[in-house]
C-alpha positions as CSV (number, residue, x, y, z in Angstrom):
1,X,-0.2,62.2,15.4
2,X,3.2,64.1,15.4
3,X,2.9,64.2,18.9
4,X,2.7,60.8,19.8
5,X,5.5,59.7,17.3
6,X,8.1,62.6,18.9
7,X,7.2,61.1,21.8
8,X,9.6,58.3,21.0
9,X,12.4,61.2,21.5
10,X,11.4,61.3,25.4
11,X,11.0,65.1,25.4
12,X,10.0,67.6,28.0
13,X,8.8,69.6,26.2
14,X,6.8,69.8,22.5
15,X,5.4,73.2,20.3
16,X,4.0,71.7,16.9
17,X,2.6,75.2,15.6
18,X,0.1,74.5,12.2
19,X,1.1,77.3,9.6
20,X,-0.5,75.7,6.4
21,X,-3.3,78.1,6.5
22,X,-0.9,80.9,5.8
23,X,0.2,78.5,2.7
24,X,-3.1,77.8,1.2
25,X,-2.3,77.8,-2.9
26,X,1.2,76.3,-2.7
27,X,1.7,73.5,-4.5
28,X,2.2,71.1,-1.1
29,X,-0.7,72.5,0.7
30,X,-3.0,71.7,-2.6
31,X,-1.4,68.3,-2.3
32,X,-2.8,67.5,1.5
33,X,0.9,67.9,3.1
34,X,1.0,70.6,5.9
35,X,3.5,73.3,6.9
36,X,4.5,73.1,10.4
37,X,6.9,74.7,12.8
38,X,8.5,72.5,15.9
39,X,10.0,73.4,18.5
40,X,11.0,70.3,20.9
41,X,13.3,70.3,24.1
42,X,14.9,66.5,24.6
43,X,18.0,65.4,26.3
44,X,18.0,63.5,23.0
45,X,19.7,66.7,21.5
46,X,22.5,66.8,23.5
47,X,26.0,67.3,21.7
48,X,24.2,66.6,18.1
49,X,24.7,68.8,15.5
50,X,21.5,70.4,13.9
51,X,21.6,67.8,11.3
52,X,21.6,64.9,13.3
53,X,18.9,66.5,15.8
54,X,16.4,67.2,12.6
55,X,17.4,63.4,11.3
56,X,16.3,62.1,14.9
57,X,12.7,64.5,14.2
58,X,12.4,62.8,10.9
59,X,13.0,59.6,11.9
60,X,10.8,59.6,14.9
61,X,8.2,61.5,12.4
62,X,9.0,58.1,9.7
63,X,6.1,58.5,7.3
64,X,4.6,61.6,8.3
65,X,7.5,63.3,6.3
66,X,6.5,61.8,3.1
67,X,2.4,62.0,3.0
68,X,1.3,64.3,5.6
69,X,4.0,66.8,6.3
70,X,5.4,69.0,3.7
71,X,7.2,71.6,5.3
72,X,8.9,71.4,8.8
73,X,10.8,73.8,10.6
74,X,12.8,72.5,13.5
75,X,14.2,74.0,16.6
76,X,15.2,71.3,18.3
77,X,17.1,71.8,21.2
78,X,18.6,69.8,25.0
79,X,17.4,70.6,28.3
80,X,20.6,72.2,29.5
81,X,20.5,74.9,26.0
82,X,17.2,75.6,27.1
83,X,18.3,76.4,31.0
84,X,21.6,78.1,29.9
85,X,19.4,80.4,27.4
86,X,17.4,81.3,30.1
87,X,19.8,82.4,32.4
C-alpha cells in the first residue's frame, strides 16, 4: 500500500524497509502502527529542503501516517543527488 500511494511522487526509485519486528513491545507497534525506513529517489525532491521533501512523503502517504504507520524514517532524495553521490 505505501508503494502505490508514493507512486503519486513519480519516483525512480523506492526502498520501504519493515523494521517493526525490531520494535515489538513499544507502545505503537502494540497499537497496529508499523516502523518503517524509506528511502525514495524522485525528481520531486529537487531544490526542497528536507522538510518539504518528508511533507511531500506524508502527503502522498495521507492516511497511512495516522493508522498504519507509526514511525517513518525518510531519505528522500532527486535523481541528480543520487548521480552526484555516486560519482
Amino acid at each position: 500500500m505505501m508503494r502505490e500511494r508514493l507512486e503519486a511522487l513519480a519516483p525512480s526509485s523506492i526502498e520501504i524497509i519493515d523494521d517493526s519486528a525490531r520494535h515489538a513491545g513499544h507502545a505503537g507497534a502494540r497499537s497496529g502502527g508499523g516502523h518503517y525506513r524509506l528511502r525514495i529517489v524522485a525528481d520531486a525532491f529537487a531544490g526542497k529542503s528536507t522538510l518539504a521533501r518528508h511533507r511531500l512523503v506524508y502527503q502522498a502517504l495521507g492516511e497511512l501516517m495516522r493508522h498504519e504507520i507509526h514511525a517513518l524514517a525518510i531519505d528522500a532524495r532527486s535523481a541528480a543527488e543520487l548521480h552526484s553521490q555516486n560519482q
